[in-house]
KOLLO-487980 format. One line per 5 residues: number of its first residue (from 0); for each residue z, y, x of N, C-alpha, C. Coordinates in Angstrom, 3 decimals. Each point is the difference from the previous one (the first is absolute). Example, Ala and Ser with C-alpha at 12.3 -4.5 7.8 and 13.67 -1.06 7.14 Angstrom:
// residues 2
0> 7.800,-5.690,13.190,0.000,1.190,-0.890,0.000,1.200,0.900 | -0.720,1.050,-0.350,0.060,1.190,0.820,0.730,1.090,-0.770
This chain:
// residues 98
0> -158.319,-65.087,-232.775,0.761,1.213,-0.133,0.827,0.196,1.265 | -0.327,1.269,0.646,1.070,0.000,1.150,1.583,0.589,-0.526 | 0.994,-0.391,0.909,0.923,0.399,-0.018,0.598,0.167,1.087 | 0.764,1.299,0.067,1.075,0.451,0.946,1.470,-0.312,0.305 | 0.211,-0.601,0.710,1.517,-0.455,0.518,0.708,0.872,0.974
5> 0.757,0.254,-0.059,1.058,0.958,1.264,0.463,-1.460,1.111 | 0.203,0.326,1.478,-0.090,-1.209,0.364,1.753,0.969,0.814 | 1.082,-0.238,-0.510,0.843,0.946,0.836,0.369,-1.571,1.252 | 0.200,1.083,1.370,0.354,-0.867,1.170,1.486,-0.504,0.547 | 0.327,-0.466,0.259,1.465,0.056,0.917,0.112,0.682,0.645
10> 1.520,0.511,0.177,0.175,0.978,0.959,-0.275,-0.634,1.409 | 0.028,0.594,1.170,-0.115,0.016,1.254,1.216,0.109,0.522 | 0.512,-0.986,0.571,1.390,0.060,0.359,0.038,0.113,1.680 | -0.447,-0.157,0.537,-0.612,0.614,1.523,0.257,1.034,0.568 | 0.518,0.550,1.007,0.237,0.999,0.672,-1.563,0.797,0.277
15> -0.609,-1.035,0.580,-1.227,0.618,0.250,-1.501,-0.334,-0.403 | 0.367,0.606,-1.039,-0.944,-0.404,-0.841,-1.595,0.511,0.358 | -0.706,-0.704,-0.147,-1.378,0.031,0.185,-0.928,0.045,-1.299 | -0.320,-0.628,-0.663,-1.145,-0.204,-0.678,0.233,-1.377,-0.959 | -0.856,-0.363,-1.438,0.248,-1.032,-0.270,-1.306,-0.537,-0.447
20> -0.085,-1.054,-0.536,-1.184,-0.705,-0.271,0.125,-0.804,-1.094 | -1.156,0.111,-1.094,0.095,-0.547,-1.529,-0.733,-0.622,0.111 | -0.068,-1.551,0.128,-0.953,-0.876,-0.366,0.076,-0.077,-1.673 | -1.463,0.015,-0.444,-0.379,-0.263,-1.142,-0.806,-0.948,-0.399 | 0.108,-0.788,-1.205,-1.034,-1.438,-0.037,-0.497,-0.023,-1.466
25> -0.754,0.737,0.033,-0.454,-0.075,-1.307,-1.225,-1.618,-0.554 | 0.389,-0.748,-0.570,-1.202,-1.475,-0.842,-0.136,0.206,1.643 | 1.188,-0.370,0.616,-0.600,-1.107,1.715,-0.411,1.000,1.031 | -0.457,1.209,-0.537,-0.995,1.013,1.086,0.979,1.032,0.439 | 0.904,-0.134,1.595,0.661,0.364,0.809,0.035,1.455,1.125
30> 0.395,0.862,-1.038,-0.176,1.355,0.710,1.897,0.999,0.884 | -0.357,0.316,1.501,1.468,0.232,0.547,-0.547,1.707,-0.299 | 1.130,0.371,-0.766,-0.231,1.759,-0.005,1.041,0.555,0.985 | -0.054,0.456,0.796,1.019,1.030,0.858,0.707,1.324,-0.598 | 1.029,-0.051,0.526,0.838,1.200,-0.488,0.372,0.760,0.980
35> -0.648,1.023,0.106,0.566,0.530,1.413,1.326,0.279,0.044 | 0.333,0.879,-1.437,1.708,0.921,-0.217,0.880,-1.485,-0.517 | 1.162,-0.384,0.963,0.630,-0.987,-0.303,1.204,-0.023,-1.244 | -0.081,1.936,-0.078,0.770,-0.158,-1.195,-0.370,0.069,-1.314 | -1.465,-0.322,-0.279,-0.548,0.360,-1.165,0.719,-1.387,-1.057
40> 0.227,0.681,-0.904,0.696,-0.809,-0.774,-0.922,-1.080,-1.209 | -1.099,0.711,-0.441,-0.814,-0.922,-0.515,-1.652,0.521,-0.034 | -0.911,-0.886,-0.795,-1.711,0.101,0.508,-0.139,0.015,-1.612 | -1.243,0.051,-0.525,-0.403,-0.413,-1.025,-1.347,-1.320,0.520 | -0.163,-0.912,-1.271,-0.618,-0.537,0.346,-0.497,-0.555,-1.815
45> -2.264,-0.453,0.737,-0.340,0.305,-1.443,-0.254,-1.164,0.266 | -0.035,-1.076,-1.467,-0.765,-1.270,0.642,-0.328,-0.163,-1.708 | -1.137,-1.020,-0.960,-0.177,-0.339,-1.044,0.751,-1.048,-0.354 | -0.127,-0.202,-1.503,0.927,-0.640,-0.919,-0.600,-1.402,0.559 | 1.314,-0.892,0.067,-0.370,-1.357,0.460,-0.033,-0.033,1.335
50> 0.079,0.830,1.183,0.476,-0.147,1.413,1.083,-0.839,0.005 | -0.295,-0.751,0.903,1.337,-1.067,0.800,0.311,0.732,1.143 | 0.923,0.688,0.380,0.311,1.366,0.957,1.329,-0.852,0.705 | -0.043,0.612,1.071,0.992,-0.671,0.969,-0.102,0.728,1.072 | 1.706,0.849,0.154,-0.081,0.943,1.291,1.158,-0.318,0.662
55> 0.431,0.651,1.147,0.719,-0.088,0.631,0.024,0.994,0.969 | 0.956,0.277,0.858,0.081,1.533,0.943,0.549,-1.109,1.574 | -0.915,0.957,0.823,0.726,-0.227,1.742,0.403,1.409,0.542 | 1.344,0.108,0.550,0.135,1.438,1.002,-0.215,-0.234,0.863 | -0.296,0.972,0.785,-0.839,0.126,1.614,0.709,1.293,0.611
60> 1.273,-0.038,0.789,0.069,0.891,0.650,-0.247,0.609,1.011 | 0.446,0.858,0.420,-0.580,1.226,1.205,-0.765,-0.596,1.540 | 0.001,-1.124,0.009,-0.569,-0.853,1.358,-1.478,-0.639,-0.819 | 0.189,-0.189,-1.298,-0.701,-1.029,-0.550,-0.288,-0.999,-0.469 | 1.726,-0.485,0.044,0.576,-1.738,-0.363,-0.171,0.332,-1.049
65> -0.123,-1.409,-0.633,-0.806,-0.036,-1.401,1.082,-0.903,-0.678 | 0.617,0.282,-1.007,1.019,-1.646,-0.139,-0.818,-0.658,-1.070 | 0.448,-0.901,-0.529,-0.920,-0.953,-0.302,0.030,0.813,-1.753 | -0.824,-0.774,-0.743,-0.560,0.499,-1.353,1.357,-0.204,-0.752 | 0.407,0.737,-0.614,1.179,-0.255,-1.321,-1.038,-1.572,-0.998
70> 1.449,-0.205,-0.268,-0.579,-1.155,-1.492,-0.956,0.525,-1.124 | -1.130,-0.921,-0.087,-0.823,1.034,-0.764,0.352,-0.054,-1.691 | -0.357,1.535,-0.761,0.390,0.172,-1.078,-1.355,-0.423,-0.989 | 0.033,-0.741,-0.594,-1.409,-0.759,-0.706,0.306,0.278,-1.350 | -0.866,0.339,-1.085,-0.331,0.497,-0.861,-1.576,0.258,-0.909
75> 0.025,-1.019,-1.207,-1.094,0.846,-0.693,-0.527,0.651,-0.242 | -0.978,1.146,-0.028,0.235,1.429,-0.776,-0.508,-0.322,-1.558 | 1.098,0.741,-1.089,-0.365,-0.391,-0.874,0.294,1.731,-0.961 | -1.013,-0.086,-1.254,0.417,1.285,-0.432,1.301,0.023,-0.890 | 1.279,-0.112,-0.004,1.462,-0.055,-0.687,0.206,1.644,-0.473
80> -0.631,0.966,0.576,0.534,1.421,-0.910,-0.770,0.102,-1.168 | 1.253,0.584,-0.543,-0.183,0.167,-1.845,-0.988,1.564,0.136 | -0.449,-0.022,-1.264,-0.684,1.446,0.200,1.091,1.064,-0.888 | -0.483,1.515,0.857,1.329,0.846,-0.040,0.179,-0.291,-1.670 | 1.795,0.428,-0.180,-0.283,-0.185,-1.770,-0.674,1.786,-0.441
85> -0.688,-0.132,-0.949,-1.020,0.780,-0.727,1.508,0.858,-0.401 | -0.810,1.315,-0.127,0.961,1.473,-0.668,0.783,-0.212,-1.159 | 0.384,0.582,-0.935,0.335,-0.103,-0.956,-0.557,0.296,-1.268 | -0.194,-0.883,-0.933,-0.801,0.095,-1.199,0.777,1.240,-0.705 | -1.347,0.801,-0.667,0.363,1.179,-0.512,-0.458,-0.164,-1.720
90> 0.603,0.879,-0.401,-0.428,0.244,-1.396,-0.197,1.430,-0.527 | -1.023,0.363,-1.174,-0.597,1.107,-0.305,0.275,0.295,-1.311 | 0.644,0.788,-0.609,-0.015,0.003,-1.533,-1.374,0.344,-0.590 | -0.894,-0.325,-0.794,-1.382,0.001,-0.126,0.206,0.529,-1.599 | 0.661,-0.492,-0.873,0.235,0.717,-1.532,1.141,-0.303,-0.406
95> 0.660,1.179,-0.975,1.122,-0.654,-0.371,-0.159,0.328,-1.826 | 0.099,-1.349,-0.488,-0.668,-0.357,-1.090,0.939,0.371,-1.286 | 1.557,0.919,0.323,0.886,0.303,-1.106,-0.513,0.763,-1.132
């Protein structure tokens, strides 16, 4: 079953801000996504139930310095949402037997 996570970023505290970079590690297999807009605040990201996920962010400003990877955020994906609660039960008067 896939599932969707919001991945929100740190701010950019940098004068001159450049660009940032999301390493992602999904079961070991190591992907760097680029961000061009440094102020984007978050990504979505889809991965299936039972991922061992582990990310972390680098900024890269306006020359291209790269600072090193933030501490990475590691995580299961697991399905924990409840399903919406259902409408409200109705009732019908069908006979009235006086």
């Amino acid at each position: 079953m896939a599932l969707e996570y919001q991945v929100v970023f740190p701010p950019f505290t940098e004068a001159d801000k450049g660009s940032k970079v999301l390493k992602k590690v999904v079961n070991g297999v190591e992907e760097d996504i680029p961000f061009a807009n440094p102020d984007e605040a978050f990504t979505s990201l889809i991965v299936n139930d039972g991922d061992v996920v582990k990310l972390s962010v680098s900024h890269v400003d306006q020359k291209g310095n790269a600072s090193a990877f933030s501490e990475p955020y590691q995580f299961t994906a697991s399905d924990t949402l409840a399903p919406s609660a259902p409408n409200q039960v109705g009732v019908v008067l069908v006979r009235d037997n006086a």
